[in-house]
Backbone as JSON Lines, residues from 0, in Angstrom:
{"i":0,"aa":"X","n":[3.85,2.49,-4.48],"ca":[4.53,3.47,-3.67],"c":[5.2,4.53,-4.55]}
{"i":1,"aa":"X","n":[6.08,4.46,-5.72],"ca":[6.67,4.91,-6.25],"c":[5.91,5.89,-6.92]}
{"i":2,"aa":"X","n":[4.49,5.88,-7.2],"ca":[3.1,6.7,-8.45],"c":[2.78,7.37,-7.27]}
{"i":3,"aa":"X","n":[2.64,6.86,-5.72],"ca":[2.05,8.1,-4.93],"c":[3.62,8.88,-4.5]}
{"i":4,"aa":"X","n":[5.05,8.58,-4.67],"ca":[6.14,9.76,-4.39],"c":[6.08,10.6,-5.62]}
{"i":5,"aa":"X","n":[5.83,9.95,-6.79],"ca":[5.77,10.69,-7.92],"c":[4.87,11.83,-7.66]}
{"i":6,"aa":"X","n":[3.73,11.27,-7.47],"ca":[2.68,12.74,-6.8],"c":[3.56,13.43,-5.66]}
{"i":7,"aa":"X","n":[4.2,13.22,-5.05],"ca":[4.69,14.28,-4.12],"c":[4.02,13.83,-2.4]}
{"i":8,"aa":"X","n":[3.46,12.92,-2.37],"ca":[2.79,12.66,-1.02],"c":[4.12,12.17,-0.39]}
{"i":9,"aa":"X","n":[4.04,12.48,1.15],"ca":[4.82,11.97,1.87],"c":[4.41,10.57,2.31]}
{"i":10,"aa":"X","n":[5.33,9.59,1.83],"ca":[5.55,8.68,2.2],"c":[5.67,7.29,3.64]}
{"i":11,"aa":"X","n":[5.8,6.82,3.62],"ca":[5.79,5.71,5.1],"c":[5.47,4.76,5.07]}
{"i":12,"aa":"X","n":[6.48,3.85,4.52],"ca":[6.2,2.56,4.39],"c":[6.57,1.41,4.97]}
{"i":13,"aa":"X","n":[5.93,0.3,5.29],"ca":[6.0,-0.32,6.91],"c":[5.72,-1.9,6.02]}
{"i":14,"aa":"X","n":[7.24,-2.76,6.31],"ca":[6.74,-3.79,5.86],"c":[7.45,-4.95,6.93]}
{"i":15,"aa":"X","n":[7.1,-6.34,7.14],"ca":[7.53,-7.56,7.78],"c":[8.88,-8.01,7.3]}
{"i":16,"aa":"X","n":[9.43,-7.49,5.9],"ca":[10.45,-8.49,5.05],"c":[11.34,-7.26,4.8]}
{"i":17,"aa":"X","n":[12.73,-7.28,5.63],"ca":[13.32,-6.46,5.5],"c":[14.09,-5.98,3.69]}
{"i":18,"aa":"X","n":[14.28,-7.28,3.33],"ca":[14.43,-6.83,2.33],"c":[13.58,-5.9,1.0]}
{"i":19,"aa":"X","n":[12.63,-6.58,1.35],"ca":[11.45,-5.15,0.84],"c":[11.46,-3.75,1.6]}
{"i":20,"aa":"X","n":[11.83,-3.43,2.75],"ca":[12.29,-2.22,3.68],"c":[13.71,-1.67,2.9]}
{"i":21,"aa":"X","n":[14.53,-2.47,2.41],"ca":[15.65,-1.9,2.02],"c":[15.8,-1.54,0.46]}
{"i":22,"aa":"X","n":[14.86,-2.61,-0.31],"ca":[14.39,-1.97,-1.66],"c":[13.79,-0.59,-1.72]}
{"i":23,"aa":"X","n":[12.84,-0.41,-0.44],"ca":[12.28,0.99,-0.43],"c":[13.03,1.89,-0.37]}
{"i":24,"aa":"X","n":[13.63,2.07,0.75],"ca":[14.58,3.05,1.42],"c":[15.78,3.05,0.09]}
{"i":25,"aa":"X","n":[16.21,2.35,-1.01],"ca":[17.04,2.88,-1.75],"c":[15.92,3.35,-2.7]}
{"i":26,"aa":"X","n":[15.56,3.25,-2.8],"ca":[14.3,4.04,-3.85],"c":[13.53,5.8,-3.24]}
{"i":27,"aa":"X","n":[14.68,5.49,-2.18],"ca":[13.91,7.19,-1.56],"c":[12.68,7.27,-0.81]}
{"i":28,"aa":"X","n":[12.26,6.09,-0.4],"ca":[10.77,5.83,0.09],"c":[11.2,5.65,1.76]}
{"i":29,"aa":"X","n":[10.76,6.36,2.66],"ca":[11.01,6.25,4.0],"c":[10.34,4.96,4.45]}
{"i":30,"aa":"X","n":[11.28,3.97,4.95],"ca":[10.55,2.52,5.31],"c":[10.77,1.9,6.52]}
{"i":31,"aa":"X","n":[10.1,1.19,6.91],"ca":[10.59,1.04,8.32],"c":[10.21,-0.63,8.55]}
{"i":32,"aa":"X","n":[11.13,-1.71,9.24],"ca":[10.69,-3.13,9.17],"c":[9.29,-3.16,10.68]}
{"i":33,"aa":"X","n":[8.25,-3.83,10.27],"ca":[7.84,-4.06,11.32],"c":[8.39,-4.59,12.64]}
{"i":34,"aa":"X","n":[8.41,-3.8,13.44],"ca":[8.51,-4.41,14.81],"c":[7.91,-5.24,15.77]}
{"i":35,"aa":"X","n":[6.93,-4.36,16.02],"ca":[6.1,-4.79,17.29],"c":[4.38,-4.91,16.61]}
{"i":36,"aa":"X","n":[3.67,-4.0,17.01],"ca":[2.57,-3.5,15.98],"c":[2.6,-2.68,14.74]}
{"i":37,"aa":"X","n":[1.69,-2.73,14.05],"ca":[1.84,-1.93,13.0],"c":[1.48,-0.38,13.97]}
{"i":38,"aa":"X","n":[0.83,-0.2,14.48],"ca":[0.43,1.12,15.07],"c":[1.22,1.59,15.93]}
{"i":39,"aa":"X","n":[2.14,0.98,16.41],"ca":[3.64,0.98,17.41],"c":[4.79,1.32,16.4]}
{"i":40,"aa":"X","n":[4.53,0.81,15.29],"ca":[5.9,0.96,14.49],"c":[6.01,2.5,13.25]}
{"i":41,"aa":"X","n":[4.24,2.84,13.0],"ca":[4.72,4.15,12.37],"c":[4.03,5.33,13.51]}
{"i":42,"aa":"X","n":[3.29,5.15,14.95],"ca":[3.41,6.3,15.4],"c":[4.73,7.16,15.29]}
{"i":43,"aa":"X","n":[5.72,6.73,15.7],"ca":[6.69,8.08,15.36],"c":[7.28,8.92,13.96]}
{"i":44,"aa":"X","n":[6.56,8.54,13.04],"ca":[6.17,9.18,11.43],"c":[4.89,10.14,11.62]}
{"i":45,"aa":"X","n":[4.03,9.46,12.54],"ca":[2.87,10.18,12.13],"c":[1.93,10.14,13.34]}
{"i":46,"aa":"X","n":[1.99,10.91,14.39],"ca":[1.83,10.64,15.87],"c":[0.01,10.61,15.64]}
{"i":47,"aa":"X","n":[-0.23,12.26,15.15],"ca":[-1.78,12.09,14.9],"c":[-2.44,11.36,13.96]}
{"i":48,"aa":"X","n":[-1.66,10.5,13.05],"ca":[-3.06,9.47,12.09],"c":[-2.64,10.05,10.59]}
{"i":49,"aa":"X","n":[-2.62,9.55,9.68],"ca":[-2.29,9.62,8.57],"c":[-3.34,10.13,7.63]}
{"i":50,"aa":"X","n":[-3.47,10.71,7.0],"ca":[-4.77,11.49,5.83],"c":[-4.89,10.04,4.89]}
{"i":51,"aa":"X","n":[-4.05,9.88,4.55],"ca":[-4.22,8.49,3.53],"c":[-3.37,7.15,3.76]}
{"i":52,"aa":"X","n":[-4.41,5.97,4.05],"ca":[-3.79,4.95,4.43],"c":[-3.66,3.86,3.08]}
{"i":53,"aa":"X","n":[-2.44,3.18,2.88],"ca":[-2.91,2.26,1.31],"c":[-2.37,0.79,2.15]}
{"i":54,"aa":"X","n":[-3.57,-0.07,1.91],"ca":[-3.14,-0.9,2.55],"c":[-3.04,-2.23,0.72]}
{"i":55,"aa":"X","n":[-1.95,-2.36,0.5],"ca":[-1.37,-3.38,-0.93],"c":[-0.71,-4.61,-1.0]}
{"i":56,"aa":"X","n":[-1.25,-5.21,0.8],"ca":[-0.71,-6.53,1.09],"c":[-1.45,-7.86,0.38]}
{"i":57,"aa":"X","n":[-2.88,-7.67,0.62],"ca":[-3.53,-8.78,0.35],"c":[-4.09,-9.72,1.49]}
{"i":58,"aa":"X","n":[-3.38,-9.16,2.9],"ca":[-3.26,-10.03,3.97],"c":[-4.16,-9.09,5.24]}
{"i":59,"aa":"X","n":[-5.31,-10.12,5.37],"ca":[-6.15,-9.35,6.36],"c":[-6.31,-8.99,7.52]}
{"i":60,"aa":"X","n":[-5.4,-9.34,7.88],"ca":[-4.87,-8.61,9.05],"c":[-4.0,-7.3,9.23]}
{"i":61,"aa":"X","n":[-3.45,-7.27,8.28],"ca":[-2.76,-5.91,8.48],"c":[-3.85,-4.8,7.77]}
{"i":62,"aa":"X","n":[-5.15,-5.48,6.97],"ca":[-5.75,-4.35,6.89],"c":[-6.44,-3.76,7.79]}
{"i":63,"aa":"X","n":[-6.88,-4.84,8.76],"ca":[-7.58,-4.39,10.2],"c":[-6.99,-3.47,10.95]}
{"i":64,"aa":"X","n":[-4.99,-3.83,10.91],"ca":[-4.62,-2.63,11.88],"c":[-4.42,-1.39,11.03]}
{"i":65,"aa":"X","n":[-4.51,-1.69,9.37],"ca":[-4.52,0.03,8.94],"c":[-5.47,1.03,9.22]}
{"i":66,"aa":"X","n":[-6.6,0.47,9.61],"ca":[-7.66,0.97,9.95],"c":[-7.49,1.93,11.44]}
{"i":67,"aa":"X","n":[-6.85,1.73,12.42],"ca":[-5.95,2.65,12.85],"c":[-5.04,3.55,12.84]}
{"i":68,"aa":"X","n":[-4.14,2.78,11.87],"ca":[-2.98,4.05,11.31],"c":[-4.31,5.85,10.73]}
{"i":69,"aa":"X","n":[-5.36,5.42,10.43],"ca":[-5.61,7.02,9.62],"c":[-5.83,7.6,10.84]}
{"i":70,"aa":"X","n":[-5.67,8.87,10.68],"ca":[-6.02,10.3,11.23],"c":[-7.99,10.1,11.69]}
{"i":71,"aa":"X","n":[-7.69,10.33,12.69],"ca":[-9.03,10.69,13.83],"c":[-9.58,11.65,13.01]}
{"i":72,"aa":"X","n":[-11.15,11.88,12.8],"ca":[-11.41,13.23,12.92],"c":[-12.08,13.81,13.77]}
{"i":73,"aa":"X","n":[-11.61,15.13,14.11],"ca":[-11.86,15.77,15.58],"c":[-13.67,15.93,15.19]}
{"i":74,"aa":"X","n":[-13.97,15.75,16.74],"ca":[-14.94,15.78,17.25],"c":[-15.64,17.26,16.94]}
{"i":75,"aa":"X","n":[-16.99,17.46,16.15],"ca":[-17.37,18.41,16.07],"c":[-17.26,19.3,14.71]}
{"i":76,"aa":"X","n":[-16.0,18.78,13.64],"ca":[-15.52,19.74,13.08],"c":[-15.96,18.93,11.8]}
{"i":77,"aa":"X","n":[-17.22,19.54,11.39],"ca":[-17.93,18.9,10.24],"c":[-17.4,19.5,9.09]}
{"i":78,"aa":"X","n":[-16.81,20.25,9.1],"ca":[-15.68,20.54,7.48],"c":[-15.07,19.79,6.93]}
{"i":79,"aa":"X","n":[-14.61,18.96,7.98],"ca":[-13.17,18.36,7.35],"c":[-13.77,16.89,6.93]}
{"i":80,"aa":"X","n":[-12.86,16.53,5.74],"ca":[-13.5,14.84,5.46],"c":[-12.57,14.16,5.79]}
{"i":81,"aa":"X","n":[-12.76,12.61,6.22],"ca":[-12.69,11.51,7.38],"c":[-11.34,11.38,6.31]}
{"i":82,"aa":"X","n":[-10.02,11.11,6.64],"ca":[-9.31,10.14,6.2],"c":[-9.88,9.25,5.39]}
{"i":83,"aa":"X","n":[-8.4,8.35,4.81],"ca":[-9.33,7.61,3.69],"c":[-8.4,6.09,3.52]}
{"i":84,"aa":"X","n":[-8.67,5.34,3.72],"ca":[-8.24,3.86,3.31],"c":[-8.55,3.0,1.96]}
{"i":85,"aa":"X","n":[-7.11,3.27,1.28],"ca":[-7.36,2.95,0.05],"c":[-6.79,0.91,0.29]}
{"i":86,"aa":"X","n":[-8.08,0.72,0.08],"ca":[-7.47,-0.86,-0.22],"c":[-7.4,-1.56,-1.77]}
{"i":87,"aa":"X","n":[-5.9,-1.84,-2.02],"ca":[-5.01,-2.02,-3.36],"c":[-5.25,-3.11,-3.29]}
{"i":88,"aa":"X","n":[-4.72,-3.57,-2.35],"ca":[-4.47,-5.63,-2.04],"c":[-5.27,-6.7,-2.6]}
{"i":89,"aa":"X","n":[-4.86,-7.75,-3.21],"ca":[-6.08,-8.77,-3.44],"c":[-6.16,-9.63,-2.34]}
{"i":90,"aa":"X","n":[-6.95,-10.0,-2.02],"ca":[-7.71,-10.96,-0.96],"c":[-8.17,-12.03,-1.22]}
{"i":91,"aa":"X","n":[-7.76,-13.57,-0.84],"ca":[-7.7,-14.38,-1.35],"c":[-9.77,-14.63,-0.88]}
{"i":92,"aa":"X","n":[-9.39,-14.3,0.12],"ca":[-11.29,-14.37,0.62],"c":[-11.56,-13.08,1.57]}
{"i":93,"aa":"X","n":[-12.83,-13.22,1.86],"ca":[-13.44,-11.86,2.18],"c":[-12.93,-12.09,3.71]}
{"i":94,"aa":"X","n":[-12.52,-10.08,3.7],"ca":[-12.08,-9.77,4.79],"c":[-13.18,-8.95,5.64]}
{"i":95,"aa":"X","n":[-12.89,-9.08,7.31],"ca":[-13.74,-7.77,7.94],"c":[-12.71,-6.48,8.17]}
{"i":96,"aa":"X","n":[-13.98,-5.94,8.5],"ca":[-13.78,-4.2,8.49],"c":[-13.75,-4.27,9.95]}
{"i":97,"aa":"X","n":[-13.07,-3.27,10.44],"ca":[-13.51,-3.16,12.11],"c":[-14.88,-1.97,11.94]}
{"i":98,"aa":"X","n":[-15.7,-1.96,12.3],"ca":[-16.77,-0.58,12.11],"c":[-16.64,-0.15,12.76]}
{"i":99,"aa":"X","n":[-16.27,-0.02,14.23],"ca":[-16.75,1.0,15.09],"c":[-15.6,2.39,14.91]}
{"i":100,"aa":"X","n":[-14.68,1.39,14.3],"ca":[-13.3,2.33,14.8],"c":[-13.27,3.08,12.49]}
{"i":101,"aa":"X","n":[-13.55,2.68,11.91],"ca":[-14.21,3.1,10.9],"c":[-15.23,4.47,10.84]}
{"i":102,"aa":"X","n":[-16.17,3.91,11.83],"ca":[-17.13,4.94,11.89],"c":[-17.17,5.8,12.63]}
{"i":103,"aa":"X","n":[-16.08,5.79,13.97],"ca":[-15.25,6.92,14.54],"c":[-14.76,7.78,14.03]}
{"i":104,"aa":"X","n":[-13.86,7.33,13.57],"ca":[-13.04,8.29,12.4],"c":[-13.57,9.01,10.72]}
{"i":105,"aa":"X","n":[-15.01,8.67,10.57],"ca":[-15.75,8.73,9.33],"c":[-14.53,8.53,8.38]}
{"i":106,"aa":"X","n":[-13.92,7.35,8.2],"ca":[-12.82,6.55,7.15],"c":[-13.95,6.31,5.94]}
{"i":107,"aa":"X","n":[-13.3,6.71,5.34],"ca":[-13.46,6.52,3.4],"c":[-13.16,5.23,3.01]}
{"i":108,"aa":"X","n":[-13.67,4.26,2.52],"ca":[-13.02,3.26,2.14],"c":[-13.05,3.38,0.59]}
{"i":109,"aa":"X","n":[-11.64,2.94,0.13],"ca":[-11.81,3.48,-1.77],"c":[-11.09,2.01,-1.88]}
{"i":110,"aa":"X","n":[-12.02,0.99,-2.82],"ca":[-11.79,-0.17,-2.93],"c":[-11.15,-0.08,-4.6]}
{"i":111,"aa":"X","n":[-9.88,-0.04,-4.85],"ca":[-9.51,-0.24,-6.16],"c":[-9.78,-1.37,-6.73]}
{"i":112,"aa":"X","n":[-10.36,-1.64,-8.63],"ca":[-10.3,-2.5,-9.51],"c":[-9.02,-2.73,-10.07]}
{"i":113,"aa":"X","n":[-8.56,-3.79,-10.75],"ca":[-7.51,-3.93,-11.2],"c":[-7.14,-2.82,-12.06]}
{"i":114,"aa":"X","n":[-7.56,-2.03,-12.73],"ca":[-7.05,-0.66,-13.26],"c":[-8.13,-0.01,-14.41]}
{"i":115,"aa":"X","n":[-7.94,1.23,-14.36],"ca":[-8.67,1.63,-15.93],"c":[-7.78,1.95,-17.0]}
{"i":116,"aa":"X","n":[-8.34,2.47,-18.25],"ca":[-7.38,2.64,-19.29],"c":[-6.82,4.03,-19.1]}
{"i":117,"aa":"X","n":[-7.59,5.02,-18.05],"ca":[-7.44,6.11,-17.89],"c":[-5.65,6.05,-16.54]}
{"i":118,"aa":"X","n":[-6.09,4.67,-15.79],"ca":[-4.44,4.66,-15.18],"c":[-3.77,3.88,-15.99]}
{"i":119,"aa":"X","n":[-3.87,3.13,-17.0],"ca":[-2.76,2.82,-17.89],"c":[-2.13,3.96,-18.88]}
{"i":120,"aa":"X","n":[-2.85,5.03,-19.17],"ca":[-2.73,5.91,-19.64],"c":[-1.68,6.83,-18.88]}
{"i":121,"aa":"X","n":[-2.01,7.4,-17.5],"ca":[-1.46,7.94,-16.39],"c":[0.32,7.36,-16.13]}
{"i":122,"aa":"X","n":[0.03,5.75,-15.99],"ca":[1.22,4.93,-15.77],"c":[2.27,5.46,-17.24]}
{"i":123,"aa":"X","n":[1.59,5.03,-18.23],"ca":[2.73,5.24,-19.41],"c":[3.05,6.38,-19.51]}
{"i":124,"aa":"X","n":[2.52,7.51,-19.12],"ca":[2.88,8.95,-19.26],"c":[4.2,9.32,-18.35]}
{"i":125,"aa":"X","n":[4.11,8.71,-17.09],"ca":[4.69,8.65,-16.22],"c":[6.41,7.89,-16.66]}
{"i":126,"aa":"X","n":[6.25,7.01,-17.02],"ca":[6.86,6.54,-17.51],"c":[7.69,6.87,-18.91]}
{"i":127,"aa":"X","n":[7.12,7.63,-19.54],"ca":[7.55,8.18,-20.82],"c":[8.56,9.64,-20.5]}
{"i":128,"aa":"X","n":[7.99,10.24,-19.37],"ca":[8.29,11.07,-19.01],"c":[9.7,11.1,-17.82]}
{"i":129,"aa":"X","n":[9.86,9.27,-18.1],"ca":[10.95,9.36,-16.83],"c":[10.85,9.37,-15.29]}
{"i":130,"aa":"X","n":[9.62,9.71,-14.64],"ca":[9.18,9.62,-13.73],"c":[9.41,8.64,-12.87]}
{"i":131,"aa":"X","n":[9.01,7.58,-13.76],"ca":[8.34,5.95,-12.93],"c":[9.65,5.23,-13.92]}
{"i":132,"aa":"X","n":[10.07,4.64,-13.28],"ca":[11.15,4.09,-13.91],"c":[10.6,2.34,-14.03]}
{"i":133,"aa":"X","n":[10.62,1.36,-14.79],"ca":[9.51,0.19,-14.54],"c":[10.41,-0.6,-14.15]}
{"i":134,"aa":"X","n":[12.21,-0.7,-14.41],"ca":[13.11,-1.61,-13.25],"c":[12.82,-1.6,-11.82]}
{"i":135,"aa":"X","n":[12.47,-0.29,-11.52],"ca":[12.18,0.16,-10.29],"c":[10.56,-0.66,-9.83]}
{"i":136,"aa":"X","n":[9.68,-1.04,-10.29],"ca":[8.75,-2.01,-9.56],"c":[8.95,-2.96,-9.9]}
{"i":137,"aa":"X","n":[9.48,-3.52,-11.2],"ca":[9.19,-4.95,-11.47],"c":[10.49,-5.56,-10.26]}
{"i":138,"aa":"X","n":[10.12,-6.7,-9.87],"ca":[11.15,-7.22,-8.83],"c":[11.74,-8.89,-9.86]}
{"i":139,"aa":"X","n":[10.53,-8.83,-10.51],"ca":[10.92,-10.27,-11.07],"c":[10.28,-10.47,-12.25]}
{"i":140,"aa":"X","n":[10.18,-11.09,-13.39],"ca":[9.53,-11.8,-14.92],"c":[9.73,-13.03,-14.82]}
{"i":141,"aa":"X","n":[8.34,-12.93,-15.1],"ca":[8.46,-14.94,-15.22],"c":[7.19,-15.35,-16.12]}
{"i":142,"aa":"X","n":[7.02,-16.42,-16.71],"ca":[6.3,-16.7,-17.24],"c":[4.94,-17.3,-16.97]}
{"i":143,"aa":"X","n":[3.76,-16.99,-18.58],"ca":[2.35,-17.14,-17.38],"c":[2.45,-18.75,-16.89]}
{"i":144,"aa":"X","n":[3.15,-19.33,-17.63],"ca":[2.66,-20.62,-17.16],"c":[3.31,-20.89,-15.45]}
{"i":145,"aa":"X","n":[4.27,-20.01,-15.04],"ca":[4.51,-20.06,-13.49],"c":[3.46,-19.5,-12.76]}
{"i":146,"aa":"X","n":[2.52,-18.44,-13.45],"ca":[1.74,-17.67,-12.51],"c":[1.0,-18.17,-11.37]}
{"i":147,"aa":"X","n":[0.8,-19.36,-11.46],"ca":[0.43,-19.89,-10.09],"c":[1.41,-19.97,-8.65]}
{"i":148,"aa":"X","n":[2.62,-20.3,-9.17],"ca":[3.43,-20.26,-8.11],"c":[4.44,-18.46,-7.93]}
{"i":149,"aa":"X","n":[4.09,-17.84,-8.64],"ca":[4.72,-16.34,-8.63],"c":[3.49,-15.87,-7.93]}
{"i":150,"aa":"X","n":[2.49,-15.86,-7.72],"ca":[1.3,-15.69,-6.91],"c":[1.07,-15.77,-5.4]}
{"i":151,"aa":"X","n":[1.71,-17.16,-5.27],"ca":[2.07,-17.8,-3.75],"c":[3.36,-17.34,-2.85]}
{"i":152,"aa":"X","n":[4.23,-17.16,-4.01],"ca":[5.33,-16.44,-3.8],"c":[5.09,-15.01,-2.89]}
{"i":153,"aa":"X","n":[4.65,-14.37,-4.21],"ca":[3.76,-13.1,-3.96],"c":[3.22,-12.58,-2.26]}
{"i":154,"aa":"X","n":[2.17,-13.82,-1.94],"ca":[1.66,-13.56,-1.11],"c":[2.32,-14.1,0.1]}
{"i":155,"aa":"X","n":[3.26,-14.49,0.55],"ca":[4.25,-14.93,1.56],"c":[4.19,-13.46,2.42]}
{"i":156,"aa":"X","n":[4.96,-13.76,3.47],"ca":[5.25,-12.45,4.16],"c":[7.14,-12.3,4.32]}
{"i":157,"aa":"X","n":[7.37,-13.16,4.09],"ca":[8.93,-12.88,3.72],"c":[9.46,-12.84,2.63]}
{"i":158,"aa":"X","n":[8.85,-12.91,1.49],"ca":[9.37,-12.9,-0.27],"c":[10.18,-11.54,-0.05]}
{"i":159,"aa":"X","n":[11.03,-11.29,-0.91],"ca":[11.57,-9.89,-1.02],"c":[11.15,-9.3,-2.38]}
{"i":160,"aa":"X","n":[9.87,-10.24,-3.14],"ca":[9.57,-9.37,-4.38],"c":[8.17,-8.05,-3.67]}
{"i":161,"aa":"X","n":[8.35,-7.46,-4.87],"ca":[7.53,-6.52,-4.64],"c":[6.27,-6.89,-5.5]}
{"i":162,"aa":"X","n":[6.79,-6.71,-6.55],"ca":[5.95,-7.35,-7.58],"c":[6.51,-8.37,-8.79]}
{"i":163,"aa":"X","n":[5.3,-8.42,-9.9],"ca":[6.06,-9.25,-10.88],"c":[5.28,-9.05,-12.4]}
{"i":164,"aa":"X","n":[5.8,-9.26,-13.3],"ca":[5.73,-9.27,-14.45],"c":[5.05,-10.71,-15.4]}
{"i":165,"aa":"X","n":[4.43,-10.72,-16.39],"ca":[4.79,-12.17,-17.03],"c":[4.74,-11.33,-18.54]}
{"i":166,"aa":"X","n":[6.34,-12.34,-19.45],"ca":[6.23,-12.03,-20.5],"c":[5.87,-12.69,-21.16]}
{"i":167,"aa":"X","n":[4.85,-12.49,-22.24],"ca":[3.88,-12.85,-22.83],"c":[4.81,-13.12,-24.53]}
């Protein structure tokens, strides 16, 4: 969240664990706790559909309803390109896509790898430069030999980490 405010994109971030809602929101990130649906809870951010959706849960169900959150594209107007659903998240097993509502909207799907040297490069610049501050994502350090259970942690829906570190 913090590398796409750095770019300047407007923000909207929608999570189950309030305390991850309130880590955001002091970080300047407009956040909101889930309510009801995910598509109930940021229509009033973004009534017509979002240009870019990042879905960085891991949990496949909420990628199904991001697939709603993007922006429609109007009927007819072959200029414009489809919204785009960037999926960050790891997935413990394979998830579905909804297609129809995909191929309505001509949605982009941009499936990120764990990183290149060209965004480690990007990240430290960012960082050098003051930008990205790294207190500001790391939520926790722990060691590799916990990584199994900082993992599980991880993937809960009420943890209040964001992320995590291991020092090596």
């Amino acid at each position: 969240m913090l590398c796409f405010r750095t770019a300047g994109t407007r923000l909207v971030a929608v999570d189950r664990s309030a305390a991850r809602v309130a880590r955001a929101q002091a970080l300047g990130i407009g956040a909101v706790v889930l309510a009801t649906s995910l598509r109930e809870t940021i229509l009033p951010f973004q009534p017509e559909g979002a240009d870019v959706v990042v879905d960085a849960t891991g949990h496949a169900p909420v990628l199904t309803d991001a697939v709603g959150l993007a922006r429609a594209l109007p009927w007819g107007d072959e200029n414009s390109a489809g919204a785009r659903l960037v999926i960050q998240g790891s997935y413990p097993e394979g998830v579905a896509i909804p297609y129809a509502e995909v191929f309505a909207r001509e949605l982009q799907l941009i499936v990120l790898r764990e990183c290149t040297v060209g965004d480690i490069h990007a990240l430290l610049d960012l960082v050098t430069r003051g930008l990205l501050l790294l207190a500001q994502v790391v939520s926790d350090v722990a060691s590799p030999e916990d990584a199994a259970s900082v993992y599980a942690e991880l993937r809960t829906v009420d943890t209040s980490w964001v992320t995590a570190a291991f020092c090596w």
